[in-house]
N, C-alpha and C positions, 0 to 999 in steps of 0.2 A: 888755304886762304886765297881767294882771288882777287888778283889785283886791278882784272881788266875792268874797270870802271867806266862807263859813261859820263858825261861832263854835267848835264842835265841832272842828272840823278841824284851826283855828290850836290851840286849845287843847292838845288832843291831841300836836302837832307838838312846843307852846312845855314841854311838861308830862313829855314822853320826852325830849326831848334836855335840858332841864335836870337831869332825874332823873340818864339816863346822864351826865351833865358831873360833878354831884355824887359819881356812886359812885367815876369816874377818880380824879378831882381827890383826894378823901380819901384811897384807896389810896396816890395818889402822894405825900401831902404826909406820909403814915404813913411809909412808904420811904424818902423825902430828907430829912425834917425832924423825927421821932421816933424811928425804928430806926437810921437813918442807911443808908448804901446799903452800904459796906463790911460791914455786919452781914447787910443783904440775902443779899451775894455771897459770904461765907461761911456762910450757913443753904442758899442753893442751890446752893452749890460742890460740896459733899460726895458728894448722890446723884449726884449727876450724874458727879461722878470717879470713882464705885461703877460705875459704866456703862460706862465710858472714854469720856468726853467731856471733851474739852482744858478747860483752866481758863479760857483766855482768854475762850469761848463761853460757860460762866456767867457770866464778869463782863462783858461786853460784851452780857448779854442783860438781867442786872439794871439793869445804869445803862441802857440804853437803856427798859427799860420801867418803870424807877420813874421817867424826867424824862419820856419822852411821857403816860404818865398823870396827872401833875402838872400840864404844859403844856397837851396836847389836852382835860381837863379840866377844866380854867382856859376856856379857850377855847370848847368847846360850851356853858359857864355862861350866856355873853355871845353867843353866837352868831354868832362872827367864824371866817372861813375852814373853816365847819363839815364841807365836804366831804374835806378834806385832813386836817383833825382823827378823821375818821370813818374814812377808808383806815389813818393809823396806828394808832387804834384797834383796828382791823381786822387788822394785822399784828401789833401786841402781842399780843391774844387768841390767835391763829395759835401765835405763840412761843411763848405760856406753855402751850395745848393739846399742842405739841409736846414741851416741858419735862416737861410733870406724865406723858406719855403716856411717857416715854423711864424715868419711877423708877417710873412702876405703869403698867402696861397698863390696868388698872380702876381709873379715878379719881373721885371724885365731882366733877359738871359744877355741883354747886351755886353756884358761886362766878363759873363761866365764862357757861354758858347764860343766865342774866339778860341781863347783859350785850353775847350776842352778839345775841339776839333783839330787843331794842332799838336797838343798831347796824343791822342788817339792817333794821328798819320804819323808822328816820332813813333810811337810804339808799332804801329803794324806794318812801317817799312824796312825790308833787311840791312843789318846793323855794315856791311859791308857799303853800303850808299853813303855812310856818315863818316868818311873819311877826313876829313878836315878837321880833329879833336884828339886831345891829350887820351880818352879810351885806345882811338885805331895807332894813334904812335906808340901808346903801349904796348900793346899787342904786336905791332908789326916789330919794337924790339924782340918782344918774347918770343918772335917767329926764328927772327935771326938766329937768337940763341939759339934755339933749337935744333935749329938747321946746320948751322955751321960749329 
């Protein structure tokens, strides 16, 4: 494990992934605990049955991406199990790309693109940079232990 860290780097790391934790997190706590998700899945029920897409597949794509955006959200804040938070992150976007792509062919990416381009630089920069999160003090116990 290498500790020598550049200041830039961690920053960087600690300053994206909180960023994106934040934008999840709000979306999701908008959907479960403001609009409510029922309201969700009747605002995305409709085009989508315009389309002929089964009903079940709006509502099983609304609760599933307004509680991982709430949870995975929660969780990149603090920095715990951020890679697994990052994959479902990574399939929400997917869904909701494939959802908006299904009622316009030409969607504005304003809302997605942020989002995934920050997911994609959390995923391809070395997990050593992301020092400031409940994973790296993890680990830096599990070092200890080991060591001593």
């Amino acid at each position: 494990m290498n500790f020598s860290i550049h200041a830039r780097e961690m920053d960087a790391a600690f300053i994206a992934r909180v960023f994106l934790g934040f934008l999840f997190f709000l979306q999701g706590y908008d959907k479960v605990f403001r609009i409510g998700v029922k309201q969700v899945v009747e605002t995305v029920h409709a085009p989508l049955a315009a389309k002929g897409i089964p009903g079940i597949f709006s509502k099983t794509g609304a609760y599933f991406t307004s509680y991982i955006e709430l949870i995975c959200g929660a969780l990149l804040i603090m920095g715990f199990v951020k890679y697994y938070c990052l994959y479902l992150l990574g399939f929400d976007l997917l869904f909701a790309a494939i959802a908006f792509g299904i009622v316009e062919p030409v969607w504005d990416m304003k809302h997605i693109f942020p989002r995934l381009a920050l997911l994609i630089f959390l995923l391809i920069i070395p997990s050593q940079w992301d020092v400031i999160s409940v994973d790296y003090a993890w680990s830096f116990i599990k070092f200890i232990k080991t060591t001593f």
